[in-house]
N, CA, C and O of each residue as an XYZ file, in Angstrom:
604
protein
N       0.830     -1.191      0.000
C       0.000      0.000      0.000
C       0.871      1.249      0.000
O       0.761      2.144     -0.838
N       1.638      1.242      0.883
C       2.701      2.370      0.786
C       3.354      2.712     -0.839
O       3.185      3.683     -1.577
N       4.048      1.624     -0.980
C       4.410      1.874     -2.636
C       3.190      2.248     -3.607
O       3.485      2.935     -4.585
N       2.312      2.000     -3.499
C       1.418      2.506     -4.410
C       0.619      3.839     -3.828
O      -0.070      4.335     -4.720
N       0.561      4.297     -3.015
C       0.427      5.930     -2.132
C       2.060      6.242     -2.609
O       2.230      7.150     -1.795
N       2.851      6.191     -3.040
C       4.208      6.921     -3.693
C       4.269      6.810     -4.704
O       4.904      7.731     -5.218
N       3.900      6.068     -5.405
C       3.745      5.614     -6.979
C       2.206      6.413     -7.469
O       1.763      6.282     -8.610
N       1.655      7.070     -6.619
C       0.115      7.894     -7.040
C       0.787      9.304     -6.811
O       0.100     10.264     -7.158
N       1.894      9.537     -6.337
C       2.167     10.633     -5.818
C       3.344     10.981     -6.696
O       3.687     12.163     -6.686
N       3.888     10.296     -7.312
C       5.226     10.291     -8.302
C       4.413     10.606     -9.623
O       4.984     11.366    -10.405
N       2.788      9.993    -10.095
C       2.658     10.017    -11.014
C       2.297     11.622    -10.881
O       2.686     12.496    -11.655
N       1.459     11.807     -9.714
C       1.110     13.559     -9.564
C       2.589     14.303    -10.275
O       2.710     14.636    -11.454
N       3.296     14.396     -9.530
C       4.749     14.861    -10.294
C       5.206     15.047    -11.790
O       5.827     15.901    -12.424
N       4.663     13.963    -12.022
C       4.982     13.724    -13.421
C       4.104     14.546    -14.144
O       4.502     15.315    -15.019
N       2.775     14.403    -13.777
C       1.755     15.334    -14.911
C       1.937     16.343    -14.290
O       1.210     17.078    -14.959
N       2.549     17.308    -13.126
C       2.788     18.392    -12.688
C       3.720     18.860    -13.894
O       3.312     19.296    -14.971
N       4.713     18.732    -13.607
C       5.797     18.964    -14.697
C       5.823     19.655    -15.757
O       6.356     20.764    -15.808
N       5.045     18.880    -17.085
C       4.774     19.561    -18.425
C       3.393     20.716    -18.112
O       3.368     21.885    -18.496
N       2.328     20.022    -17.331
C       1.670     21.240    -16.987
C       2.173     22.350    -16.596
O       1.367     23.249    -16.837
N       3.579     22.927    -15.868
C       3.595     23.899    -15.284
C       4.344     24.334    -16.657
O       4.212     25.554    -16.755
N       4.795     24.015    -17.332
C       5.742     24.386    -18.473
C       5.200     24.683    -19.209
O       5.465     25.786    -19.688
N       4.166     23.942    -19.735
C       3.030     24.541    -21.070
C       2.320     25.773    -20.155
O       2.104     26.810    -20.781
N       1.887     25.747    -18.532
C       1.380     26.731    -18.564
C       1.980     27.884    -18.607
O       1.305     28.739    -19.180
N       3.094     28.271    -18.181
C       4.462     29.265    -18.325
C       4.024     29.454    -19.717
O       3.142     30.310    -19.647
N       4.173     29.114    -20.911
C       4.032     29.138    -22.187
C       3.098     30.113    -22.234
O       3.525     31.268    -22.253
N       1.354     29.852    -22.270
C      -0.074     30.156    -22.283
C       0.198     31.261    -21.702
O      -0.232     32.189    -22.387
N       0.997     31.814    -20.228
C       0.083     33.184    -19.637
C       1.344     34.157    -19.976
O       1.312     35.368    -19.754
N       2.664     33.353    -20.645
C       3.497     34.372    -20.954
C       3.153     34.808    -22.846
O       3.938     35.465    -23.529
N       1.962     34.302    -23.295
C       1.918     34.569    -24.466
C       0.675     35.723    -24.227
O       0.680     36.884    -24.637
N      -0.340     35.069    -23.472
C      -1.158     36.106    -22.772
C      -1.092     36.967    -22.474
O      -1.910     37.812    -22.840
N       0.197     37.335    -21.407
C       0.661     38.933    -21.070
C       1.274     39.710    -22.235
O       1.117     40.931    -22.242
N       2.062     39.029    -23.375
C       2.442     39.581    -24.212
C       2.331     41.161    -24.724
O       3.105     42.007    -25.169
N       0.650     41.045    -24.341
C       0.170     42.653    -25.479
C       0.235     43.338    -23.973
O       0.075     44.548    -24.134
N       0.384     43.072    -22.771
C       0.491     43.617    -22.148
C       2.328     44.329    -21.043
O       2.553     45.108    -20.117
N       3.028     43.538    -21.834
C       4.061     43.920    -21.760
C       4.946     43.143    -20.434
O       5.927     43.510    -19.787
N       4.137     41.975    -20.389
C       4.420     41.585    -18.379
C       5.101     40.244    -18.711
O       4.820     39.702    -19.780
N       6.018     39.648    -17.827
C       6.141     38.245    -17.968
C       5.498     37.422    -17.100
O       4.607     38.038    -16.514
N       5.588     36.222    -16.761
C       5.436     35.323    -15.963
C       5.851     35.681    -14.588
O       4.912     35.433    -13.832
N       6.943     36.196    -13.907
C       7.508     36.743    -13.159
C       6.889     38.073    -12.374
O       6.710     38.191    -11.162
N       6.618     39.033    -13.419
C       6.099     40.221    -13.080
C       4.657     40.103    -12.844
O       4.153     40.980    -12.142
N       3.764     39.006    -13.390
C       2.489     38.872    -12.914
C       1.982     38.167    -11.746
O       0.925     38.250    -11.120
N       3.288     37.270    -11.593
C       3.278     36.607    -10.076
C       3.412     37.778     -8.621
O       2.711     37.786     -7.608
N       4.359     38.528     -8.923
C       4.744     40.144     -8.085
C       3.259     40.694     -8.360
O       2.813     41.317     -7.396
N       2.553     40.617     -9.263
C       1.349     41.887     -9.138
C       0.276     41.074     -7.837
O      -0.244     41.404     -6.771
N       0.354     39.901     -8.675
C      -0.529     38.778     -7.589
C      -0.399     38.350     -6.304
O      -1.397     37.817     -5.820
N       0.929     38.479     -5.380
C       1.251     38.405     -4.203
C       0.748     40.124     -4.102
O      -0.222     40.394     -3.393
N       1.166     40.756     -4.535
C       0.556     42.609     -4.401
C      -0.696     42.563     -3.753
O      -1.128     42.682     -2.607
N      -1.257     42.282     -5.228
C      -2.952     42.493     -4.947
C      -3.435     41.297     -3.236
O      -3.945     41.883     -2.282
N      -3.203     39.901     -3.147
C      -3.638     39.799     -2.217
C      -2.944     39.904     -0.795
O      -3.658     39.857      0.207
N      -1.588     40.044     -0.683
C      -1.276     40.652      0.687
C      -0.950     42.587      0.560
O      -0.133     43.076      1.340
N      -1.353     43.086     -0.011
C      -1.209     44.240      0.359
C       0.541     44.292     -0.332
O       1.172     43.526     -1.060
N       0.873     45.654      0.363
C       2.416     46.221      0.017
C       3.277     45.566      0.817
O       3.325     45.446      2.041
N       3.951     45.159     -0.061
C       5.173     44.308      0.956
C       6.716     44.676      0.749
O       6.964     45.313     -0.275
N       7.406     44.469      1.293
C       8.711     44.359      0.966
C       9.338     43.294     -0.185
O       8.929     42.133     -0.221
N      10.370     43.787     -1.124
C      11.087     42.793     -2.167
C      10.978     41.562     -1.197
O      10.110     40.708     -1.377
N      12.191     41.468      0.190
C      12.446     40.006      0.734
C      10.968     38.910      1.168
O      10.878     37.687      1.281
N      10.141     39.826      1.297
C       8.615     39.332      1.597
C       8.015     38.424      0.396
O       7.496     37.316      0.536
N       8.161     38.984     -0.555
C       7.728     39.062     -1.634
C       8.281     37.671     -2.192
O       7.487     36.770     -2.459
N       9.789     37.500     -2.378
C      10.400     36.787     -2.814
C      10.171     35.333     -1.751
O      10.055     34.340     -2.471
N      10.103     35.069     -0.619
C       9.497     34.252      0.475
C       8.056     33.840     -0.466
O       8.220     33.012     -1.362
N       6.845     34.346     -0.283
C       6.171     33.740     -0.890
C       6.107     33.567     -1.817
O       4.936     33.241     -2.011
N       6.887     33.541     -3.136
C       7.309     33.221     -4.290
C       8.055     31.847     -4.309
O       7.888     30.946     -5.131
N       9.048     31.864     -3.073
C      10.224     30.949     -3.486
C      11.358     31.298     -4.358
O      12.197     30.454     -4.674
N      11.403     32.469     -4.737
C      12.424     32.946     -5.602
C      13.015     33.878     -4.343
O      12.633     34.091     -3.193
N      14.482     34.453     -5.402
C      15.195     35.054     -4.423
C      14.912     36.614     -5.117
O      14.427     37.119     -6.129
N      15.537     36.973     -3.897
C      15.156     38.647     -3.661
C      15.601     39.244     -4.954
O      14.814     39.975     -5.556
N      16.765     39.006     -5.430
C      17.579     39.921     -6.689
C      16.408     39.509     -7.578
O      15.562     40.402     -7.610
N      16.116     38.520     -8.254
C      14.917     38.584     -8.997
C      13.705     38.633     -8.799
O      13.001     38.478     -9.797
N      13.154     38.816     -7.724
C      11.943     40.044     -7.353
C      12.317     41.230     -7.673
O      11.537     41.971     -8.270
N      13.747     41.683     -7.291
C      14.223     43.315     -7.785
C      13.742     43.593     -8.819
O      12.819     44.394     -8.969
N      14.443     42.806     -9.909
C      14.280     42.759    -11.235
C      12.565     43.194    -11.428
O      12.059     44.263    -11.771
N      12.035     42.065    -11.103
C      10.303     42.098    -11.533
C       9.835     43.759    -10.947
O       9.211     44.545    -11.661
N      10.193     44.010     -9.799
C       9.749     45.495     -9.263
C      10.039     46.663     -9.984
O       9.335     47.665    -10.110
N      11.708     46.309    -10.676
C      12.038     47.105    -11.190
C      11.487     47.750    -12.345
O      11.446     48.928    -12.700
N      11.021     46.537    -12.905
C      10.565     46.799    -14.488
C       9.084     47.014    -14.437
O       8.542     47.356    -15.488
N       8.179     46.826    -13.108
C       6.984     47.038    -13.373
C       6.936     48.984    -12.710
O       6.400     49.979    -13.196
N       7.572     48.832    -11.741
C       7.813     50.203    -11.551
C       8.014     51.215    -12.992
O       7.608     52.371    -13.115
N       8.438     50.750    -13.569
C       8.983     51.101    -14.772
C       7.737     51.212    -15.667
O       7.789     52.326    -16.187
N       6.906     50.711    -15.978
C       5.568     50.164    -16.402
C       4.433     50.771    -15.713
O       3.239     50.484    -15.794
N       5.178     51.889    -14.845
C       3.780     52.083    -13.654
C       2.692     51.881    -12.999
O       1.738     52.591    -12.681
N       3.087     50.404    -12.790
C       2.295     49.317    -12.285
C       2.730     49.202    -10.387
O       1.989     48.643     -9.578
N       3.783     49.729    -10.100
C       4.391     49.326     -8.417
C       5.140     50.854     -7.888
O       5.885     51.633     -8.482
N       4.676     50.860     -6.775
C       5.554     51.867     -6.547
C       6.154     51.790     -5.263
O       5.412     51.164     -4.506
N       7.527     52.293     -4.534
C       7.822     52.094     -3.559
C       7.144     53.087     -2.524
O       6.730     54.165     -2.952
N       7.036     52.826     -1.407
C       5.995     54.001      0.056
C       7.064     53.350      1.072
O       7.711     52.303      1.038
N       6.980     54.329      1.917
C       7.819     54.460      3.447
C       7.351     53.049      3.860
O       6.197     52.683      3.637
N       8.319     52.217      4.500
C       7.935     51.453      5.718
C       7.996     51.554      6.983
O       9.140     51.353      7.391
N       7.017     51.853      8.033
C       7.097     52.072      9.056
C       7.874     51.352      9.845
O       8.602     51.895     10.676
N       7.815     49.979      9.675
C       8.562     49.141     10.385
C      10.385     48.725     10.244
O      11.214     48.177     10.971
N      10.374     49.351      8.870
C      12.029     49.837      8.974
C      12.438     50.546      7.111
O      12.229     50.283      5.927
N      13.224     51.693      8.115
C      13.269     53.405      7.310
C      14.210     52.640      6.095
O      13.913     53.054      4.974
N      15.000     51.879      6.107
C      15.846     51.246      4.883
C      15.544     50.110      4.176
O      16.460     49.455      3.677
N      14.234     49.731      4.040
C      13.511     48.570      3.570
C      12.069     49.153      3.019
O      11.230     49.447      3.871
N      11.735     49.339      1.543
C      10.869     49.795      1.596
C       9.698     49.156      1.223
O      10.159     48.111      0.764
N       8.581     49.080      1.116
C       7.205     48.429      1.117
C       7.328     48.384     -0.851
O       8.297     48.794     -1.490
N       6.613     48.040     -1.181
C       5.962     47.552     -2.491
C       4.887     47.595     -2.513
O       4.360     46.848     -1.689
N       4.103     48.270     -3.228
C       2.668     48.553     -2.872
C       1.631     48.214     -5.369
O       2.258     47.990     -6.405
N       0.911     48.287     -5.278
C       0.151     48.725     -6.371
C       0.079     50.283     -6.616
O      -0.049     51.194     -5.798
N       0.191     50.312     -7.890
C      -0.407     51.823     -7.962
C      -1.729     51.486     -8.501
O      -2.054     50.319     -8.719
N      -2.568     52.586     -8.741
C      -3.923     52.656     -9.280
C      -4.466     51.791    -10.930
O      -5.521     51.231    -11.227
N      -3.025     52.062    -11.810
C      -2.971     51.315    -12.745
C      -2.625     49.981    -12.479
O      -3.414     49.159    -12.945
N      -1.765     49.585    -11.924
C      -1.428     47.927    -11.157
C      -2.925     47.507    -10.757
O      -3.625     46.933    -11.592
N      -3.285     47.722     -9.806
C      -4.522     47.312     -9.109
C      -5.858     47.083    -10.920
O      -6.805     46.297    -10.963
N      -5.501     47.860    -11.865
C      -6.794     47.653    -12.599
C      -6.317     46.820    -13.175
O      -7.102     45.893    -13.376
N      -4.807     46.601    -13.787
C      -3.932     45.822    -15.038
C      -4.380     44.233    -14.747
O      -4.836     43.348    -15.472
N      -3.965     44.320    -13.094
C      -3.866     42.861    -12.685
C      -5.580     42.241    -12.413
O      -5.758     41.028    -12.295
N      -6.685     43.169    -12.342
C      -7.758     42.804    -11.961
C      -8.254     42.195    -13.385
O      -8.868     41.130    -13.435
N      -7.834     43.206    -14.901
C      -8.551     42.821    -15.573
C      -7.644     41.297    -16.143
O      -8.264     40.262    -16.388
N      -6.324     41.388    -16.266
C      -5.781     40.243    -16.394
C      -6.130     38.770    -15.596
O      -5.969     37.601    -15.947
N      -6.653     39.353    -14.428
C      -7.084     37.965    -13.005
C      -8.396     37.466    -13.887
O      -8.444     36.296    -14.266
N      -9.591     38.517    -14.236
C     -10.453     37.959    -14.891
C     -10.371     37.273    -16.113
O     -10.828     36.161    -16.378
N      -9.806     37.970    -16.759
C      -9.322     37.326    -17.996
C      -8.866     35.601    -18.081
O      -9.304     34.958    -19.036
N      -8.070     34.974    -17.154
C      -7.633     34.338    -16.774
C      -8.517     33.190    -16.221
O      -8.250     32.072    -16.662
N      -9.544     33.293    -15.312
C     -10.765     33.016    -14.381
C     -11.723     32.463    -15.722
O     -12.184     31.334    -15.891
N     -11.856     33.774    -16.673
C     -13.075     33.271    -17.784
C     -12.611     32.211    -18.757
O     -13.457     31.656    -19.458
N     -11.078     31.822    -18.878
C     -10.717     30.910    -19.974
C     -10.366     29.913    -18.745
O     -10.747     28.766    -18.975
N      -9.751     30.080    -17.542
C      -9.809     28.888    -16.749
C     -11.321     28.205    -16.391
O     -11.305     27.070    -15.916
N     -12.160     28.634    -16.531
C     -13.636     28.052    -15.748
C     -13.835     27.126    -16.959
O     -14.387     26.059    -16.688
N     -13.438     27.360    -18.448
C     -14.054     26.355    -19.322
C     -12.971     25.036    -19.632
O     -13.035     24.258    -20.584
N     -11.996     25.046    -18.553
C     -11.278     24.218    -18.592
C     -11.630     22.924    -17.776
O     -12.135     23.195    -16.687
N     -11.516     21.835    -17.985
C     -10.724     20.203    -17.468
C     -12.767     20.189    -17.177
O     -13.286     20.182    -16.061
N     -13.316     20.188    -18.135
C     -14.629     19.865    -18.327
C     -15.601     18.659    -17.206
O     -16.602     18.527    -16.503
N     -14.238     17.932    -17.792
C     -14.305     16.234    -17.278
C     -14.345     15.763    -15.523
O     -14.631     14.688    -14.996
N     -13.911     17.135    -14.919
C     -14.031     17.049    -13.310
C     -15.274     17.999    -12.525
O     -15.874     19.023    -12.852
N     -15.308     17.307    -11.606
C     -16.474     17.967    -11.131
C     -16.254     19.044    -10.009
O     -15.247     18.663     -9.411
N     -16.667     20.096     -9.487
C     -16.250     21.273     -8.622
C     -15.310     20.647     -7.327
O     -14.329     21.211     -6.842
N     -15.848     19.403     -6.927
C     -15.636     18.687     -5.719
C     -14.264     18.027     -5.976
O     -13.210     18.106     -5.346
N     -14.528     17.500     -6.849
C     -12.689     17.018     -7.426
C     -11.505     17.701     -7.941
O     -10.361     17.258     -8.045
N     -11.906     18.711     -8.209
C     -10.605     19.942     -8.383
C     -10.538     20.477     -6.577
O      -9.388     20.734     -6.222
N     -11.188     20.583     -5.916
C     -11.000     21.068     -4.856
C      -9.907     19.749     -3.562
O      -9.178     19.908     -2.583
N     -10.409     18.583     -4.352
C      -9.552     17.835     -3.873
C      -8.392     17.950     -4.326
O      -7.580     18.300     -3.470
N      -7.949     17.779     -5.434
C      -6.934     18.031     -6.290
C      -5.816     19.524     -5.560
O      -4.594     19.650     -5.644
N      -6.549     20.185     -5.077
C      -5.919     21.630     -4.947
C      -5.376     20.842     -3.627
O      -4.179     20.586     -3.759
N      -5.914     20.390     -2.403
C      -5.551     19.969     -1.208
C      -4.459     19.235     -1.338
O      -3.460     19.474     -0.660
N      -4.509     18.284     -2.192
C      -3.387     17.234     -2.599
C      -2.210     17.826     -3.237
O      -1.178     17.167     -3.108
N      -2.124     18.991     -3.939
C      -1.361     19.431     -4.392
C      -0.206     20.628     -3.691
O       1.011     20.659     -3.872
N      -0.916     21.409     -2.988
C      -1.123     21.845     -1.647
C       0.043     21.500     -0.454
O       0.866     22.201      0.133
N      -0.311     20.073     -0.402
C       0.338     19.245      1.219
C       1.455     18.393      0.008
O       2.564     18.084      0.444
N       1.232     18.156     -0.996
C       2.852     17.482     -1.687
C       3.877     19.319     -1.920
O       5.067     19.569     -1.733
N       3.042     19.974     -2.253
C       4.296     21.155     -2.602
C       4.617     21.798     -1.378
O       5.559     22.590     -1.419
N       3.709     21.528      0.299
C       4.783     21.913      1.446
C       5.487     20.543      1.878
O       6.190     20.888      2.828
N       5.605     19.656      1.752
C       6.247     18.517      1.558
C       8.091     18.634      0.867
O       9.260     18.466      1.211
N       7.306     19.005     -0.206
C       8.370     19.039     -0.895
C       9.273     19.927     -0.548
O      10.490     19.742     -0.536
N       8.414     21.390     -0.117
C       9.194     22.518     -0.007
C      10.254     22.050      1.584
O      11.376     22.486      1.842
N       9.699     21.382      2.145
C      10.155     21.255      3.308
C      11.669     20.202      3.075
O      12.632     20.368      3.824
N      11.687     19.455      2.283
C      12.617     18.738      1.832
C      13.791     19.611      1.097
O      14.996     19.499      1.322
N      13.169     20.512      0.164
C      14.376     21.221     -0.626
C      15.003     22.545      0.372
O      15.935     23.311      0.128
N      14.245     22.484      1.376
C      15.119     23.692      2.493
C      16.136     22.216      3.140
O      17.207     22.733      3.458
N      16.216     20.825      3.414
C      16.941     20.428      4.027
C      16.100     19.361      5.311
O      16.469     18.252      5.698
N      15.133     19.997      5.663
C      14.322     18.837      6.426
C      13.609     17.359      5.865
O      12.700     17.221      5.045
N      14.216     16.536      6.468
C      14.232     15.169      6.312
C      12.307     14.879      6.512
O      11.843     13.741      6.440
């Protein structure tokens, strides 16, 4: 039983894989007319739902490292999509926030996204993608917990 609960969980992996790659493909062809990558729409999306954060914050719930969050801030700043504001909690670290255009770019892009995802994977029912998310969920803090070094 064990080998086959690892062998259901290896196959998850496996169809993880090309899915995350073809999807990289799809939303970086998507942002295209909008000038954003894969990278920079992930930064708008930690934005929009925790509020203004700091680059090192930022890069934590990403899993990426801070220099390339820079990067993504840099260039959306640039794009006038992010802007930096005082942090109260320390004067040499500054917050990351939305600007007014960020907040609409990423809302209409989130929908956008929502209306071609809802007509997707037909074949499952509301109840089984929600399982799916749980399972996917507890293997990627699993995992994450392994690639920091815990056994």
């Amino acid at each position: 039983m064990l080998a086959e609960r690892g062998a259901l969980l290896y196959e998850i992996l496996r169809t993880v894989r090309p899915l995350v790659l073809n999807s990289v493909r799809v939303v970086e062809k998507d942002l295209a007319a909008d000038g954003l990558t894969v990278g920079m729409r992930a930064v708008l999306e930690v934005l929009a739902e925790l509020g203004p954060a700091t680059v090192p914050a930022i890069g934590e719930r990403l899993d990426l490292a801070r220099q390339g969050i820079q990067r993504h801030v840099n260039d959306l700043a640039h794009l006038g999509l992010v802007e930096a504001r005082a942090n109260p909690a320390h004067r040499r670290s500054v917050l990351i926030g939305l600007t007014a255009a960020g907040t609409a770019r990423f809302a209409r892009i989130r929908d956008d996204e929502l209306g071609r995802l809802d007509r997707m994977a037909a074949g499952c029912t509301t109840d089984e993608i929600a399982t799916a998310v749980k399972v996917l969920r507890s293997l990627g803090r699993d995992v994450r917990r392994r690639a920091g070094g815990d056994q």
